[in-house]
C-alpha positions as CSV (number, residue, x, y, z in Angstrom):
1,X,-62.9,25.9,101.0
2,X,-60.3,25.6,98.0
3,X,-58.6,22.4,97.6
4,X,-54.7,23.2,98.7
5,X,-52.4,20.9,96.5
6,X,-49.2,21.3,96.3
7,X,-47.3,19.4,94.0
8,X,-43.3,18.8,96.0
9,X,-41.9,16.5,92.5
10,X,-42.3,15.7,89.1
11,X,-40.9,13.0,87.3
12,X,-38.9,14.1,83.9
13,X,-40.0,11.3,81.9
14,X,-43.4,11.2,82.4
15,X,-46.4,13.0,83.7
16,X,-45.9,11.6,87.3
17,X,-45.8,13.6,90.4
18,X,-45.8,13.7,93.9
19,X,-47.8,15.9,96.3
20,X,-49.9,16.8,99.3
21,X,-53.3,17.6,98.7
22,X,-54.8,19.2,101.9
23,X,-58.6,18.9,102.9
24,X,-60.6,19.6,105.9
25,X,-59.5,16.5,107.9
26,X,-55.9,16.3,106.7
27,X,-53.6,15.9,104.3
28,X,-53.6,13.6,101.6
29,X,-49.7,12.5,100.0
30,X,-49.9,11.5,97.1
31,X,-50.0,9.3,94.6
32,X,-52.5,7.6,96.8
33,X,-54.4,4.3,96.8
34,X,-57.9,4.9,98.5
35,X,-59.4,1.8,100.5
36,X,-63.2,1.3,100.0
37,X,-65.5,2.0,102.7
38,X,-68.4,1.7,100.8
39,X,-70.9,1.7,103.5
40,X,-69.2,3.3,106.2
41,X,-66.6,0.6,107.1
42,X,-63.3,-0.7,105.2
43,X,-64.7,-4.6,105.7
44,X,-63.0,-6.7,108.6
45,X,-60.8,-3.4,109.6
46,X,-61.4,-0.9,112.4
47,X,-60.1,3.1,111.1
48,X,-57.0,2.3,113.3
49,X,-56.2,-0.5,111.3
50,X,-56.3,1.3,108.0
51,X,-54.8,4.3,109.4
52,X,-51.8,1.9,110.8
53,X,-51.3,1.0,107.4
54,X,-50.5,4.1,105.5
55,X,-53.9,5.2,104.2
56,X,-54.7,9.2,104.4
57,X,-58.1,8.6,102.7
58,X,-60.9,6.5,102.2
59,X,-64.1,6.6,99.9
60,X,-67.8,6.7,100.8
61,X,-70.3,5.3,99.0
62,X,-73.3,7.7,98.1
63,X,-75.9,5.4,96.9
64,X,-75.4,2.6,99.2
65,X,-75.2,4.9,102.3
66,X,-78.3,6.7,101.2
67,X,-80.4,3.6,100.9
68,X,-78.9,2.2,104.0
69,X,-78.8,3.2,106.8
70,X,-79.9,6.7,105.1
71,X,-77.8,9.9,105.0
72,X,-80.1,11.6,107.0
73,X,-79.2,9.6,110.1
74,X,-75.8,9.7,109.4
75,X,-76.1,13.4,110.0
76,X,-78.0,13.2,112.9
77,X,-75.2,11.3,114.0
78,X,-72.8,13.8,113.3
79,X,-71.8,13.2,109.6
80,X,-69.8,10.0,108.4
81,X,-66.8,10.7,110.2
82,X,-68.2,10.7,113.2
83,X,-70.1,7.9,112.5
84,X,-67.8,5.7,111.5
85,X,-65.1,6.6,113.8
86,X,-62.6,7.8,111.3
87,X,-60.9,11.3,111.6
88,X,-59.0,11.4,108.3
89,X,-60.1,12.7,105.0
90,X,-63.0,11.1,103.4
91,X,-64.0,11.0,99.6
92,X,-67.5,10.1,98.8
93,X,-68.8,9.1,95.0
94,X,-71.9,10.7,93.1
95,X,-73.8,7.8,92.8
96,X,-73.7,7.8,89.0
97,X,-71.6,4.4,89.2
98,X,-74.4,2.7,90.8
99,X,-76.6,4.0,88.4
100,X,-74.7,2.2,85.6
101,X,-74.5,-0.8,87.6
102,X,-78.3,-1.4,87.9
103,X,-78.5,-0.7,84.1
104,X,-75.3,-2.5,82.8
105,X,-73.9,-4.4,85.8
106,X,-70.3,-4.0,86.2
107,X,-67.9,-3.0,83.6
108,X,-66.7,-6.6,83.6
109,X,-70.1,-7.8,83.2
110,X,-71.1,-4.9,80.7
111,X,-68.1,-5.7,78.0
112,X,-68.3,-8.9,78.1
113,X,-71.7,-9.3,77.9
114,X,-73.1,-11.1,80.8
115,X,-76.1,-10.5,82.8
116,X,-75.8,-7.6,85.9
117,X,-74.7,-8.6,89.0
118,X,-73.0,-7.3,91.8
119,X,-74.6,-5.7,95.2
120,X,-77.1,-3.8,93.1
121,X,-78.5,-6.1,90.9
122,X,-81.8,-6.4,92.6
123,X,-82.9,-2.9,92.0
124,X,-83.0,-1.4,88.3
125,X,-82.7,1.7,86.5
126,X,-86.4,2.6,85.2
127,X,-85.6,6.0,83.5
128,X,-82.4,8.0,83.1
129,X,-84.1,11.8,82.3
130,X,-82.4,15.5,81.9
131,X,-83.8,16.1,85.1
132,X,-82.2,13.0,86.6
133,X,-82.9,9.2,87.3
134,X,-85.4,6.9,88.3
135,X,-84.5,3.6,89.7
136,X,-86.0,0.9,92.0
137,X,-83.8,0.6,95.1
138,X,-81.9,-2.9,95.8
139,X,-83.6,-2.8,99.8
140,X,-86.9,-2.0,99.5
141,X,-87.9,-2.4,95.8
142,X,-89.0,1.1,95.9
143,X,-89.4,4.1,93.4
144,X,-86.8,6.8,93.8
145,X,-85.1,9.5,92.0
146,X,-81.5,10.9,92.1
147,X,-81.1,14.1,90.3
148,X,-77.9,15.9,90.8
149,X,-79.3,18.1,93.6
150,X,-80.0,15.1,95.3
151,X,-76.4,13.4,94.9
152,X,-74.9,16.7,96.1
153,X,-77.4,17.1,99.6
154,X,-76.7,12.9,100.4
155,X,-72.7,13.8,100.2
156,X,-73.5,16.9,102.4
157,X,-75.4,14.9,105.2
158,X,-72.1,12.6,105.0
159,X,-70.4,15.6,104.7
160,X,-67.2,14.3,102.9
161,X,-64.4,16.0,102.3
162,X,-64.8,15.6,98.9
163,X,-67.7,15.0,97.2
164,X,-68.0,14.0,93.3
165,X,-70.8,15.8,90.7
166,X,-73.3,13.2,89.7
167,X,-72.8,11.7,86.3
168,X,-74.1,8.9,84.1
169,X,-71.2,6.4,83.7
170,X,-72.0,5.5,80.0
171,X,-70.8,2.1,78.9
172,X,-68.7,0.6,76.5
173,X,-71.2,-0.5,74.0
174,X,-73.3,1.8,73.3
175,X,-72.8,3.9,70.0
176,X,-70.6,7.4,70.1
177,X,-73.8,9.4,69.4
178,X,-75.6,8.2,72.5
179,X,-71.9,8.9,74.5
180,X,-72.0,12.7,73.1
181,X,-75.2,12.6,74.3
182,X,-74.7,11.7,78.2
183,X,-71.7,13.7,78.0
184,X,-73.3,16.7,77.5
185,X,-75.4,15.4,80.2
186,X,-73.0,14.9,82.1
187,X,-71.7,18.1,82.1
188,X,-74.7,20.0,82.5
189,X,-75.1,18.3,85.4
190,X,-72.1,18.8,86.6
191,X,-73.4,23.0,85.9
192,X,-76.1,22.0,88.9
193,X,-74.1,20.4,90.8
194,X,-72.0,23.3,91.5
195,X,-74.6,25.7,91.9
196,X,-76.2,23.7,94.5
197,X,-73.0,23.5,96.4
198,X,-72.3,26.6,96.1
199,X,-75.8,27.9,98.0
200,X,-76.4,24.7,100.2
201,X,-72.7,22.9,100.7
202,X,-71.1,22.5,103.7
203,X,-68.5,24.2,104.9
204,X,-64.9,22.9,104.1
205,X,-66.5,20.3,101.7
206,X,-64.7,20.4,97.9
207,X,-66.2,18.9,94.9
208,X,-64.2,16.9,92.0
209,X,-66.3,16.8,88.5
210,X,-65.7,13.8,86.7
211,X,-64.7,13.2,82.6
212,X,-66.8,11.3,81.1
213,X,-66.7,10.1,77.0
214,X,-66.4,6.6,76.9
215,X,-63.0,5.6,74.3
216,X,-63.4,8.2,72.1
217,X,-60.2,10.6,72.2
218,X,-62.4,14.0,71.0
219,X,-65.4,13.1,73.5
220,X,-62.2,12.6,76.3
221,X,-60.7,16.3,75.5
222,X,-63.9,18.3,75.1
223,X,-65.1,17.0,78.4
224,X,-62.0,17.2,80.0
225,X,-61.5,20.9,79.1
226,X,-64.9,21.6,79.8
227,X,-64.7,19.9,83.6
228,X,-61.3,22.0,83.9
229,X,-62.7,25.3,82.9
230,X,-65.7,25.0,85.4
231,X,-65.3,25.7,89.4
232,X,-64.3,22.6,90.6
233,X,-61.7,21.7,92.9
234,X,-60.2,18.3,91.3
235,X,-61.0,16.0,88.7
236,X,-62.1,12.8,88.5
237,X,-62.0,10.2,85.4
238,X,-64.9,8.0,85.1
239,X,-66.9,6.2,82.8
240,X,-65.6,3.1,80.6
241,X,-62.2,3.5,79.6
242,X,-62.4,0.5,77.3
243,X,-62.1,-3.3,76.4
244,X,-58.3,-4.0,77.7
245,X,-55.7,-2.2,79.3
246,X,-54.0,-0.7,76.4
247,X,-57.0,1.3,75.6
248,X,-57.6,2.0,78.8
249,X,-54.1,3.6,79.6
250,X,-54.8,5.6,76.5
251,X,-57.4,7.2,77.1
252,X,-56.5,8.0,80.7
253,X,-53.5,9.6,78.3
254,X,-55.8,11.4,76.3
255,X,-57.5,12.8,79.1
256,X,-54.3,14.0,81.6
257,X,-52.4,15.7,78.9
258,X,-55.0,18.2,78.7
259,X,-55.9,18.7,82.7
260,X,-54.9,21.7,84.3
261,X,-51.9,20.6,86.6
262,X,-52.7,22.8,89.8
263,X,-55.7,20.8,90.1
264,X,-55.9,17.1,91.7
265,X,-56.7,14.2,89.9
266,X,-58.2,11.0,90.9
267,X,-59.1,7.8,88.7
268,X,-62.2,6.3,89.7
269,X,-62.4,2.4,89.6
270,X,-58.9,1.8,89.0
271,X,-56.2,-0.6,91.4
272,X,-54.8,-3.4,89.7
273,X,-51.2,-3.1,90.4
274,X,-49.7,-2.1,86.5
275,X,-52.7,0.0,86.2
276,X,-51.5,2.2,89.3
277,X,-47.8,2.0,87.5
278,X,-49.5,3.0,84.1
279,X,-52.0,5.4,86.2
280,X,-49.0,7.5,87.8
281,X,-47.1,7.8,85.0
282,X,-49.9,9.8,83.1
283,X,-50.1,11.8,86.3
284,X,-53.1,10.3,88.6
285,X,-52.8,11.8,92.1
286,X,-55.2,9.3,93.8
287,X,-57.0,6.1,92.9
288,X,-59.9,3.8,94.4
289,X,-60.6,0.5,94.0
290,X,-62.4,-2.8,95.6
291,X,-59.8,-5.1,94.5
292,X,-57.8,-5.7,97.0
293,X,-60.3,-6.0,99.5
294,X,-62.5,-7.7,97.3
295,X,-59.4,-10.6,97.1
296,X,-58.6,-11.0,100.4
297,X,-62.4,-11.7,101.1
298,X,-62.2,-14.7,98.2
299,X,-59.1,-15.7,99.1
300,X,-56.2,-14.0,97.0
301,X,-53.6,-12.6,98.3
302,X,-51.2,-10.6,96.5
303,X,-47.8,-11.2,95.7
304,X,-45.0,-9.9,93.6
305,X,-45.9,-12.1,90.2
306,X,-46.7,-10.5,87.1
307,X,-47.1,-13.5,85.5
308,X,-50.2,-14.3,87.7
309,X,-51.5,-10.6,87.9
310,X,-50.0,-10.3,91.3
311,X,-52.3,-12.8,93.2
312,X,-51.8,-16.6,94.2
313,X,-55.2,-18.3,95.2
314,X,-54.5,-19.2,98.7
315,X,-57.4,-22.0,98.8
316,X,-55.9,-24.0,95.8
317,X,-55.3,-27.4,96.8
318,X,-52.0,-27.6,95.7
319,X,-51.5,-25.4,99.0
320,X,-52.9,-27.9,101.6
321,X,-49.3,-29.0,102.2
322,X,-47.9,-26.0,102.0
323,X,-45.4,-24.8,105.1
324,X,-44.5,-21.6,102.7
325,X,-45.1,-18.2,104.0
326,X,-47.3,-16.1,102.3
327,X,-44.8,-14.1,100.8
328,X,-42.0,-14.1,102.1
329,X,-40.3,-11.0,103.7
330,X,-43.3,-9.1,103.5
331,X,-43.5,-6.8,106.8
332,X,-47.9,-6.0,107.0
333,X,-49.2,-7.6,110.2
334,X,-50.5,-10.5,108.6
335,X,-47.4,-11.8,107.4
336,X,-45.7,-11.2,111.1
337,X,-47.9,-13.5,112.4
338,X,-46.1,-16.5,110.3
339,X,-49.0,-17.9,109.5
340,X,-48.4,-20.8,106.5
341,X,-49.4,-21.1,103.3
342,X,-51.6,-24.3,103.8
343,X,-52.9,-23.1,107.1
344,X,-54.5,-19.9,105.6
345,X,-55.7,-22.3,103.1
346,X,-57.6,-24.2,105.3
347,X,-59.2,-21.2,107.0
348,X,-60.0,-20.1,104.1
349,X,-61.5,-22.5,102.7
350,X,-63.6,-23.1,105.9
351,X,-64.2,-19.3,105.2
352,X,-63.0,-18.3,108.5
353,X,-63.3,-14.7,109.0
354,X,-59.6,-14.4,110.3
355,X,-58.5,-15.4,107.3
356,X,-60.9,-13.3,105.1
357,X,-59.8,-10.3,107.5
358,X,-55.8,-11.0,107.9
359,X,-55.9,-11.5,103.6
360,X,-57.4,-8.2,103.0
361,X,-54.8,-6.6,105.5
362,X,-52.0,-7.9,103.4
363,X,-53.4,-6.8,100.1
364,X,-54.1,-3.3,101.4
365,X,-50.5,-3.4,102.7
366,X,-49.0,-4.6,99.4
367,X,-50.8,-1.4,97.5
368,X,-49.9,0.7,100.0
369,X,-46.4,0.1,100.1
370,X,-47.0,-0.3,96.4
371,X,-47.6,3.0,95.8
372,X,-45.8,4.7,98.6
373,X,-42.8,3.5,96.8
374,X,-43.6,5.0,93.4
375,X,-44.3,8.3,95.5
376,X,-40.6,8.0,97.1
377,X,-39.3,7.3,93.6
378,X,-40.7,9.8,92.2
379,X,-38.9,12.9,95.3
380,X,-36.0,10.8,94.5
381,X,-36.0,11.2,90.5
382,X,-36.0,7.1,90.2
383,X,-39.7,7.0,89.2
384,X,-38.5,4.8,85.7
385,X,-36.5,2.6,87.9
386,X,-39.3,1.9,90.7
387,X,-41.5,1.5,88.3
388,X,-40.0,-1.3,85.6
389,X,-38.9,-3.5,89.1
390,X,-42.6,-3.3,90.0
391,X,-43.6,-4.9,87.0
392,X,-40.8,-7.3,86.7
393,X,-42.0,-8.6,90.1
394,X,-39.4,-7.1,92.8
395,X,-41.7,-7.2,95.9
396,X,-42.3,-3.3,97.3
């Protein structure tokens, strides 16, 4: 099967548009935000829940799903929508993240220096080859190897929508020779990939390659034309797109200003509020991100304040007081509920799982209507407007 996108608008200032990308279990309007359900569950929600909220999509995670509860199961079960009870479109990463992750840690912890952490950090890389990669798994502590034949038959046991090529996510320190390097990689990977799809994939199944080439603007372009001139269906952008946001909005430039536009592009990583602003307006079609899951499970919410990249710690003790909604206005299903400020605050901080769960339901709300806004804006020919009140802090 062929990814079917059709793009309905496109802005006239900028690279932003507005589409319906259609896949085996539904359509996809875009620009989109894609909730994590990294191991078969978006945390504290049931499918209903995320579909109630205006999500068409939501991502897989390969490695995690393969080490537990294994993908082999998960197809005896059926496949991951089955298993998981959710009947909409499902994108499901290479593992190649995870990969970097056990070598570098996150991309937080890999710029600025610090030791790995994060869900992996128990298991290590022990040998990244042509042929693929060793590593010690984070449950077991034992030996395994991930080549990109092996990436490819774990996503078609889940048997995703979408599945992404397998790739080495290089970081940000390392020098530009050693980036060439795994690029090249990379994209002969990418070469195997497709052929084993091809002969073994399932049916209705599409596969995005990704861009790789860390910050430097050639390394972008040759490995987005050679990712565009190859059979895939879409394109991701991975890898480290640098220190701060400026760099990383320009190389995300770099790299849409020379991608085909008939196919779909998704931004891996990527879901801090002006970063979907900046990501749309370069012409990303879907994104994916922990973030606001990730808050609502510490105890952010977000809120329409620039100033303090959109979030306000609810368990701050200023709040213990505090008979303030949590943002006022706001119509998600947490917010109905008219719950205070310093009540949530005291759930929180007794890390009561309502609390955790009825956070991460209003930040999936906020980026959905977030985004679903910019997508109106866009049809409408207002995407400038939409998007300047965004960052000025006018609520979606």
């Amino acid at each position: 099967m062929a990814a079917d996108f059709r793009i309905l608008a496109q802005d006239a200032g900028s690279q932003a548009r507005a589409g319906v990308l259609t896949v085996a279990h539904g359509e996809i309007r875009t620009p989109a935000f894609v909730p994590l359900a990294t191991k078969g569950s978006v945390r504290g929600l049931t499918p209903q829940e995320v579909r109630d909220l205006g999500f068409d999509m939501v991502l897989g995670n390969t490695f995690h799903l393969h080490l537990d509860p294994g993908d082999d199961l998960i197809a005896r079960q059926g496949g991951l929508h089955r298993f998981m009870r959710w009947d909409g479109p499902i994108i499901t990463d290479s593992g190649g993240f995870q990969v970097f992750s056990m070598g570098h840690g996150t991309v937080a912890d890999e710029i600025k220096g610090r030791a790995p952490n994060g869900p992996s950090r128990s298991g290590r890389v022990l040998s990244i080859e042509e042929d693929g990669v060793r590593y010690r798994g984070y449950t077991d502590g034992r030996e395994r190897f991930m080549a990109p034949e092996t990436s490819m038959e774990i996503q078609g046991n889940l048997a995703s929508d979408i599945a992404l090529v397998f790739d080495e996510c290089t970081p940000f320190h390392v020098s530009r020779e050693y980036t060439a390097r795994s690029t090249e990689r990379t994209h002969r990977w990418l070469d195997r990939c497709l052929t084993w799809h091809d002969e073994h994939g399932p049916e209705g199944q599409i596969v995005y390659g990704i861009v790789q080439g860390g910050v430097y603007e050639d390394l972008r372009i040759e490995s987005a034309q050679a990712v565009a001139a190859s059979a895939c269906d879409g394109i991701a952008i991975g890898g480290s797109l640098g220190a701060e946001k400026a760099q990383m909005y320009e190389v995300v430039r770099w790299t849409t200003e020379v991608l085909p536009a008939h196919k779909p592009r998704h931004l891996l990583g990527i879901g801090e509020i002006d970063d979907l602003v900046a990501g749309i307006g370069h012409g990303i079609d879907t994104f994916d991100c922990a973030m606001p899951t990730r808050l609502g499970r510490h105890g952010m919410a977000l809120i329409p304040d620039p100033d303090r990249r959109w979030r306000v710690d609810i368990t701050a003790g200023a709040l213990k007081d505090s008979d303030e909604p949590l943002m006022e206005g706001c119509p998600c299903p947490a917010c109905a509920i008219g719950w205070s400020r310093g009540y949530l605050r005291y759930m929180a901080k007794n890390r009561e799982l309502t609390a955790m769960r009825m956070l991460t339901v209003h930040n999936l709300a906020f980026v959905q209507r977030t985004v679903a806004r910019l997508r109106d804006a866009i049809i409408s020919g207002t995407f400038d407007r939409a998007a300047a009140e965004i960052l000025a802090g006018v609520a979606p």
